[in-house]
C-alpha positions, 0 to 999 in steps of 0.5 A: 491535489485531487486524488481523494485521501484513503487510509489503507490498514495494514491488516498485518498488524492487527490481532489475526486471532480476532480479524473478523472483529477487526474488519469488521470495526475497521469498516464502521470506522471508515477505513478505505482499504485493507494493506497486506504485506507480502513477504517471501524470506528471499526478496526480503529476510522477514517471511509473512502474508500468503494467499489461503490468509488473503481468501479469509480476510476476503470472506470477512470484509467489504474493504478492499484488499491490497496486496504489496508483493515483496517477493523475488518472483512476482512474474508467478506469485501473482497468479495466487493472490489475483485467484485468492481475490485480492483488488489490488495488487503491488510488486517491485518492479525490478524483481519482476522478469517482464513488468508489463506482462504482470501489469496486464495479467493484473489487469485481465482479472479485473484488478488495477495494479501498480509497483513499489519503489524502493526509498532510493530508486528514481522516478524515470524508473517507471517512465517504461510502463508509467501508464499503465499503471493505477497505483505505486508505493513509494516506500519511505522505510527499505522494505522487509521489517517493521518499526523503522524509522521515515525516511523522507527522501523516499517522498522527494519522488512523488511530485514527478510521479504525478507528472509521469503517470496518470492524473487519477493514480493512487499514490501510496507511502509506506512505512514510518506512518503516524500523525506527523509523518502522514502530514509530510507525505500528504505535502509532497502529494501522496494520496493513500497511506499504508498504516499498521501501529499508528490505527493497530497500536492506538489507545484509542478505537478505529473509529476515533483513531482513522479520522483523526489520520484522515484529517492530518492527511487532509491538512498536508494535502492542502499545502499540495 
């Protein structure tokens, strides 16, 4: 595989009341990107993310910011977080009223954008729009709550993604992520992997614990 291995943070996790700290030792550990859910209480019930939090976290790091729309109206709510700033944005497609228009308006702000897929939609869900996207997430847990469980099923559909899309998209997974599991999505050729507890909820520093993830992804993509 090709793609380059990317750690993405999911900064939702981290301590808020010391995310400056935190970017900042993200950073020095090497973390690629900076994962912001989304959350609106009507697409899914949880209700987190906003785009004043995505301007603050923007003023405090160098990393660049992803935002995964989980929202019933991403045909207006991108508008806020593409002039919050953020680098990338993700949404799911079906709630969208015309998913091209948003991947264009994604992209006239200078961002790349992409889509998230639910664990049971099918690949040629995306042949539509396949090429104009830079990036999907195949989420590996139904979205809307933490700490469930990795559904390996949500990966089965990354080896025909790769066929679909572009050679140089950036495939995500997401949900379920630790040592192991990042390995078996690196398998089936994920290259960029949302955490939260695995880097958040580690005994040890960032900086020791990013690389360790990085290299496991590193071991599942070499079986690619």
């Amino acid at each position: 595989m090709g793609n380059r291995i990317k750690i993405a943070a999911n900064i939702m996790d981290s301590d808020l009341a010391r995310i400056a700290e935190q970017v900042e030792q993200l950073q020095e550990a090497g973390a690629d990107l900076l994962h912001m859910d989304v959350m609106d209480g009507h697409y899914v019930p949880a209700f987190v993310g906003g785009p004043r939090m995505l301007k603050a976290i923007k003023r405090v790091s160098d990393i660049p910011v992803d935002v995964h729309l989980m929202v019933s109206n991403p045909d207006q709510a991108v508008d806020w977080f593409l002039d919050a700033g953020a680098d990338i944005v993700m949404f799911h497609y079906e709630a969208a009223q015309d998913v091209e228009a948003v991947l264009d308006k994604i992209h006239s702000f200078g961002a790349k954008a992409g889509v998230a897929l639910c664990p049971d939609v099918k690949p040629e869900a995306v042949t539509g729009f396949a090429r104009q996207l830079d990036c999907i997430i195949a989420m590996t847990v139904n979205p809307g709550s933490s700490g469930q469980k990795f559904m390996e099923s949500g990966c089965y559909k990354i080896p025909e993604l790769r066929e679909l899309c572009r050679e140089d998209v950036d495939i995500y997974v997401d949900g379920g992520m630790n040592i192991d599991t990042i390995k078996i999505a690196a398998g089936y050729g994920a290259n960029v992997f949302a955490m939260a507890s695995a880097i958040f909820g580690a005994e040890k520093p960032f900086k020791e614990t990013i690389p360790v993830l990085r290299d496991a992804a590193e071991a599942g993509a070499a079986t690619v």
